[in-house]
N, C-alpha and C positions, 0 to 999 in steps of 0.2 A: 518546552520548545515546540515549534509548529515548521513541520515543510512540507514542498510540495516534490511530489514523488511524479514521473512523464510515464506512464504507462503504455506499453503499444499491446494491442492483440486482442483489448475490450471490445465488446463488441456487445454484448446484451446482457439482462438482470441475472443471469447468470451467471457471468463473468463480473462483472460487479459483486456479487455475493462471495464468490471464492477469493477474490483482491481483500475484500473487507475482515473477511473471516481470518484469512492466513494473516493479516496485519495485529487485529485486533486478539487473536490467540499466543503475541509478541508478550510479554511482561512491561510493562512500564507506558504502554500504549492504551491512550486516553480517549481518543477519537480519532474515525477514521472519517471521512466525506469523498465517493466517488464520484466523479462529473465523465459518465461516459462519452458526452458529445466530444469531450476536448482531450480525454485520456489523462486528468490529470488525478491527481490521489493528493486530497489534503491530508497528513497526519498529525498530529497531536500528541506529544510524548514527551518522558522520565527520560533526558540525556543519561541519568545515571545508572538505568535501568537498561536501554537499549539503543543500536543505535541505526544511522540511514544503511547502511553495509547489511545489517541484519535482517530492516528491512526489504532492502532488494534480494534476498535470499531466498526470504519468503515467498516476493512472489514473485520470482521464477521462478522456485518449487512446482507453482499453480500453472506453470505453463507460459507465462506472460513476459515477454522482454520492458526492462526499465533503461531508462534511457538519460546518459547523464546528463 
């Protein structure tokens, strides 16, 4: 499965690092693609493994509000 996730709060390779990091340390998560200009998060991923809830979990963990 692939979706795109709205990210607000990105703002530099930094915050693009920790977005990536906390998605990609999910189980079942294949690839992550961050586009800071537009704040969106492609994901890549095992519907059976995890799912879009889990990953907005993630990152607000990191600080970051997702936006539905």
């Amino acid at each position: 499965m692939q979706t795109t996730l709205d990210v607000r709060g990105m703002t530099c390779g930094h915050c693009e690092q920790s977005v990536k990091g906390a998605l990609e340390a999910l189980p079942g998560v294949t690839g992550v693609e961050v586009h800071l200009n537009t704040g969106k998060v492609d994901v890549t991923y095992d519907e059976a493994k995890t799912n879009i809830q889990a990953m907005r979990e993630a990152i607000e963990e990191q600080g970051y509000d997702v936006v539905a």
